[in-house]
C-alpha positions as CSV (number, residue, x, y, z in Angstrom):
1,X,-50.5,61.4,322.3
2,X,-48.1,59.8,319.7
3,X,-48.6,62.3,317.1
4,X,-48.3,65.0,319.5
5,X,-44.5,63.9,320.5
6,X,-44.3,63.1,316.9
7,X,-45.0,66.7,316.0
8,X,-42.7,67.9,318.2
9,X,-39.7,65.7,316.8
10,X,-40.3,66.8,313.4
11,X,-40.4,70.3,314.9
12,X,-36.8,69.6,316.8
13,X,-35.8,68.6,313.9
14,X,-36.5,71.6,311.7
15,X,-35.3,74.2,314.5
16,X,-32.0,72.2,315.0
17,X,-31.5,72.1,311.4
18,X,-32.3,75.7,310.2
19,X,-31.3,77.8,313.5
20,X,-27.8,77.8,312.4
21,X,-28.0,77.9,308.4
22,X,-28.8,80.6,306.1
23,X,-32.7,79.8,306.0
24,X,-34.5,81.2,308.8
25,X,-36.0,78.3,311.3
26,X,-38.7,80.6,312.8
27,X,-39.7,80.7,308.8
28,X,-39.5,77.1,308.5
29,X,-41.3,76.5,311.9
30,X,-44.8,78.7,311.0
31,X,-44.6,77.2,307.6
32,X,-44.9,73.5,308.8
33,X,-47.1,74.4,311.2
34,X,-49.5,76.5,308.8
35,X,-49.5,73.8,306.3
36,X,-49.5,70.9,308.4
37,X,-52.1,72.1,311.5
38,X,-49.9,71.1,314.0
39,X,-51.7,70.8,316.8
40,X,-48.6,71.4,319.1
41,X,-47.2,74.1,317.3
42,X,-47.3,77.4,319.4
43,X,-45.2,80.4,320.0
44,X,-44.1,78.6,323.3
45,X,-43.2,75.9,321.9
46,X,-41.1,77.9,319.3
47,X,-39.1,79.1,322.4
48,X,-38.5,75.9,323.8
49,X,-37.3,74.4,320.5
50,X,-34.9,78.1,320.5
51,X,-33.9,77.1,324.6
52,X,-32.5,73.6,323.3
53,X,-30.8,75.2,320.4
54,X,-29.3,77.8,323.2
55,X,-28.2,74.8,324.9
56,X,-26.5,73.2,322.1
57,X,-24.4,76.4,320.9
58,X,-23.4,76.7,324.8
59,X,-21.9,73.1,325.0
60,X,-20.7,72.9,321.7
61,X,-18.6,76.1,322.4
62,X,-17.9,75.3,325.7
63,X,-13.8,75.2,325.8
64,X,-14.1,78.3,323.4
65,X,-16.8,80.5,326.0
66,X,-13.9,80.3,328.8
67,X,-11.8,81.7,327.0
68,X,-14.3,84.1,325.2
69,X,-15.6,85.1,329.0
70,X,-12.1,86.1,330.1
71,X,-11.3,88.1,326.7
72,X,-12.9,91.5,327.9
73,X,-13.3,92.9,324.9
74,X,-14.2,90.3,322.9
75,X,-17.5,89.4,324.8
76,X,-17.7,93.6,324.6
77,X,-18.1,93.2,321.3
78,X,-20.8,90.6,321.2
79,X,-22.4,92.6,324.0
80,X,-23.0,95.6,321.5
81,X,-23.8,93.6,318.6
82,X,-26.4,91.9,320.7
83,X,-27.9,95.6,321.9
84,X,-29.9,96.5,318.8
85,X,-31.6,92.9,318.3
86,X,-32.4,93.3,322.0
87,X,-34.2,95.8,322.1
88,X,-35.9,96.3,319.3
89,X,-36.6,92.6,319.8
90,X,-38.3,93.1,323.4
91,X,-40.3,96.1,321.8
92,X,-42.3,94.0,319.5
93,X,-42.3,90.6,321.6
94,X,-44.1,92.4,324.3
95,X,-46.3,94.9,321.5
96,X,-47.4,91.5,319.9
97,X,-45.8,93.2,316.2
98,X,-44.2,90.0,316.3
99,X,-47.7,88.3,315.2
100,X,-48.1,90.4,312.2
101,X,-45.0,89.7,310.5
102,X,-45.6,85.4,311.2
103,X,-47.7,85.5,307.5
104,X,-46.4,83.5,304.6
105,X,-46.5,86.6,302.2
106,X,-43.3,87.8,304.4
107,X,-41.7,84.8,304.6
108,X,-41.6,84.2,300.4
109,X,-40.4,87.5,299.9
110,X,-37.8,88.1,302.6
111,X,-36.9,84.5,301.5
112,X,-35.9,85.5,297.9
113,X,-34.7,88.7,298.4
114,X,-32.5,88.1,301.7
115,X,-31.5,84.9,299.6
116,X,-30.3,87.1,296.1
117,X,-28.4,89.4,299.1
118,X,-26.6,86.7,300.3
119,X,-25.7,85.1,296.8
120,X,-24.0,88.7,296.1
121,X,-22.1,89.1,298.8
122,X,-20.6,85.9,298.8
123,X,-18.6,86.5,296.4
124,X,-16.7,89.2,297.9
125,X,-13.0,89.1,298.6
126,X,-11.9,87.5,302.4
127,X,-9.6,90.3,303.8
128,X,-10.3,90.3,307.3
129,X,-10.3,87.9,309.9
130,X,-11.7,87.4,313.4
131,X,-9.7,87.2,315.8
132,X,-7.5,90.4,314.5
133,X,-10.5,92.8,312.6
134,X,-13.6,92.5,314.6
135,X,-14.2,96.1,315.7
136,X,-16.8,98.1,317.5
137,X,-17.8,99.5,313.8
138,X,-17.7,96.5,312.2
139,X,-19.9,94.2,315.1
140,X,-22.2,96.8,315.8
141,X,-23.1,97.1,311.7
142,X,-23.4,93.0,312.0
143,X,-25.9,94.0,315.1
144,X,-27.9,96.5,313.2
145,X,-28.2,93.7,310.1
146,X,-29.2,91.0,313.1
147,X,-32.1,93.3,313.6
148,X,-33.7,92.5,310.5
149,X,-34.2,88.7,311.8
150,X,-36.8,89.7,313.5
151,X,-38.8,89.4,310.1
152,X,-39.5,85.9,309.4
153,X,-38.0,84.0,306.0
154,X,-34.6,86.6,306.7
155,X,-32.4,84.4,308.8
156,X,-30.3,85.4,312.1
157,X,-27.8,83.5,310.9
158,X,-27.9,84.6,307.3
159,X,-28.5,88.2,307.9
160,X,-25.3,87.7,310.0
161,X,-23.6,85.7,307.8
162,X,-24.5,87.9,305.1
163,X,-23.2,91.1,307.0
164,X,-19.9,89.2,307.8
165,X,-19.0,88.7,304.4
166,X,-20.0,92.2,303.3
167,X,-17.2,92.9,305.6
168,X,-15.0,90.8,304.0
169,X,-15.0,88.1,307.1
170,X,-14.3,84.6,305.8
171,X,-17.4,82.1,305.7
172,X,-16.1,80.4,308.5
173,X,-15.1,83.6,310.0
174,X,-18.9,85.2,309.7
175,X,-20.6,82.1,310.8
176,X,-18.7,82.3,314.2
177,X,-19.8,85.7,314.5
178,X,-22.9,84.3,313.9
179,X,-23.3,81.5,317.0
180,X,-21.9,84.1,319.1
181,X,-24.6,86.5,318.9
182,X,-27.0,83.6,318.8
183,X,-26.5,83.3,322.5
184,X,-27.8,86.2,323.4
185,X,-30.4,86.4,320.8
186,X,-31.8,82.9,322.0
187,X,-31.4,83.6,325.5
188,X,-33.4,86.7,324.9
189,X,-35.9,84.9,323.4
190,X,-35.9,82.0,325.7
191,X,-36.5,84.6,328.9
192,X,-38.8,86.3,327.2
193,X,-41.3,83.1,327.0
194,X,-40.3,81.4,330.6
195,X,-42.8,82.6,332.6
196,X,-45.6,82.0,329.9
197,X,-43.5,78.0,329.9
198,X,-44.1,77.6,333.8
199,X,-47.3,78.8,334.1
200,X,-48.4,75.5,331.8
201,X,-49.5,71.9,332.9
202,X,-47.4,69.1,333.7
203,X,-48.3,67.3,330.2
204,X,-47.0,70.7,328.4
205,X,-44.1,71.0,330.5
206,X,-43.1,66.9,329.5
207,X,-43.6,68.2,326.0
208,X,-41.4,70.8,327.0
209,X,-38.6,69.1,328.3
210,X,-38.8,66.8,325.1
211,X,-38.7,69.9,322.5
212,X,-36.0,70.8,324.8
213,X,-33.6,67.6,324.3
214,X,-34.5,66.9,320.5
215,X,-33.9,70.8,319.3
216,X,-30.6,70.3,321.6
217,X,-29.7,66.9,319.4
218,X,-30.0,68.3,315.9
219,X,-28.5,71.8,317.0
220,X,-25.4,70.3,318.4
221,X,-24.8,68.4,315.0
222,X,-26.1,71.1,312.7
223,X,-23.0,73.0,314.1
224,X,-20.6,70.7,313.7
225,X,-21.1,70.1,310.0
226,X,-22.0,73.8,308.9
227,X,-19.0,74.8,310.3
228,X,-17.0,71.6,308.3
229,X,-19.3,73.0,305.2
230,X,-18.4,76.4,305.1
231,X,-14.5,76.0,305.0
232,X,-14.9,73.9,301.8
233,X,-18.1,75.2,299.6
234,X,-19.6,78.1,299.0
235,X,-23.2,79.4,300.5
236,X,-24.6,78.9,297.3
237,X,-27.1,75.3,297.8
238,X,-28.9,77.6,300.2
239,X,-29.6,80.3,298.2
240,X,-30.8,78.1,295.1
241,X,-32.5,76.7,298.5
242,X,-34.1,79.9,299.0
243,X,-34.7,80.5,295.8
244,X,-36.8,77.6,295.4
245,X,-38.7,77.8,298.3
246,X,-39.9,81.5,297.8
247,X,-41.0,79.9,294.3
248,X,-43.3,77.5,296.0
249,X,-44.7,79.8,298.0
250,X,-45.2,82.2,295.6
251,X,-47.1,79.7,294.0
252,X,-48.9,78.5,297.0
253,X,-49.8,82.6,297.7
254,X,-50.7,84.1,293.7
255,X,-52.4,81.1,292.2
C-alpha cells in the first residue's frame, strides 16, 4: 500500500510541476508510468491529478476570477478560445483516439519540434498586451493552437504560450492567457472522467482524494514561480529541456 500512495505523490508531483510549463504533463505522466510500471497509473488517475491542478489555478486566481466573471467580454473571450479544444477534445475522449496518440514515438517528436517552435517565437518583439489587445481574432487563433494539446509531448501551456508570443503577447502576458483557458480545458477533462471516478471503490476513491490534494500542492506553487520566472528569463531552459528529452527518447525508441 505504501508504494501505491508513493506512486501517486511522485505522480502529483509531476502533474503539478509540468501542467503549467512549456513541457506537456500528460507527456510526462505516460512516460513515468511506461517506464516505471506504475501500478497506479491510469487514465483516471490522470484526471484526478488534472482536478487538483483545476483546483489550484481556481484558488490561486481567485481575487482575479471575480473580477474576470464580471468583465463580460473578457470571460467571452476565454469562452471562444476554449470552444475548439472542447470539442474536438470530447470527440476523441469519447472515440477513444485519445489512446492512440499516448505512444512515446509521439511524445519525442511533438517534444522537439513543438520545443524548436517555441524557441523561435520567443524571440519575437512584445507589442501587445492583455488587458488592451486580446481580441476575438487573436483568442480564438490561441484556441485553434490549444487544439493541438490534445497530442501528447505538445504542451497546453506551451502551445498557448507559444501562440501568445507569436502574437506578440509578453511572456507573462501569454502565460496568463494560458491558466485562463486551463480552466476550462481541465474542467473539461475532469467532467469528462467523473462518472468513470465514482463508479470506483472506496480504496480508489482515498487514492483519489490524495491525487487530488498533492497535484493541488505542487500546482498552486508551480504558478506562483513560473509566473515570477517568466518576467525575468526567457523560455529558453525549457526548450534545451525539450530538446534533451526528445534525445533520450529518441534513443530509447531507434536503438
Amino acid at each position: 500500500m505504501f508504494s501505491t500512495y508513493f506512486e501517486i505523490l511522485v505522480l502529483s508531483l509531476v502533474q503539478g510541476i509540468s501542467e503549467f510549463i512549456p513541457v506537456s504533463s500528460s507527456a510526462h505522466l505516460i512516460l513515468l508510468s511506461s517506464l516505471s510500471n506504475f501500478s497506479s497509473s491510469s487514465l483516471m488517475i490522470d484526471v484526478s491529478l488534472h482536478l487538483g491542478s483545476l483546483l489550484a489555478i481556481i484558488f490561486y486566481f481567485r481575487k482575479d476570477l471575480v473580477t474576470f466573471f464580471k468583465n463580460r467580454s473578457l470571460s467571452l473571450l476565454i469562452l471562444i478560445g476554449s470552444i475548439p479544444l472542447i470539442i474536438i477534445g470530447f470527440i476523441i475522449y469519447t472515440s477513444n483516439l485519445i489512446h492512440y496518440l499516448r505512444n512515446i514515438e509521439v511524445i519525442a517528436w511533438t517534444t522537439l519540434v513543438f520545443g524548436i517552435l517555441l524557441y523561435f517565437v520567443d524571440k519575437f518583439k512584445v507589442t501587445k498586451k492583455f488587458d488592451e489587445d486580446l481580441s476575438i481574432k487573436n483568442i480564438l487563433l490561441i484556441g485553434l493552437f490549444q487544439v493541438l494539446a490534445l497530442i501528447p509531448g505538445v504542451s497546453r501551456s506551451g502551445i498557448v504560450i507559444t501562440a501568445g508570443r507569436f502574437l506578440n503577447f509578453s511572456r507573462y502576458d501569454s502565460s496568463k492567457i494560458s491558466f485562463y483557458l486551463s480552466i476550462p480545458a481541465l474542467g473539461g477533462a475532469s467532467i469528462l472522467g467523473l462518472k468513470d471516478l465514482l463508479e470506483q471503490n472506496l480504496e480508489f476513491n482515498i487514492l483519489i482524494i490524495f491525487s487530488i490534494a498533492f497535484s493541488f500542492l505542487f500546482s498552486y506553487f508551480t504558478i506562483k514561480y513560473f509566473l515570477a520566472f517568466t518576467k525575468k528569463f526567457s523560455l529558453k531552459l525549457f526548450v534545451y529541456y525539450r530538446i534533451f528529452l526528445a534525445g533520450l527518447l529518441f534513443i530509447i525508441i531507434y536503438s
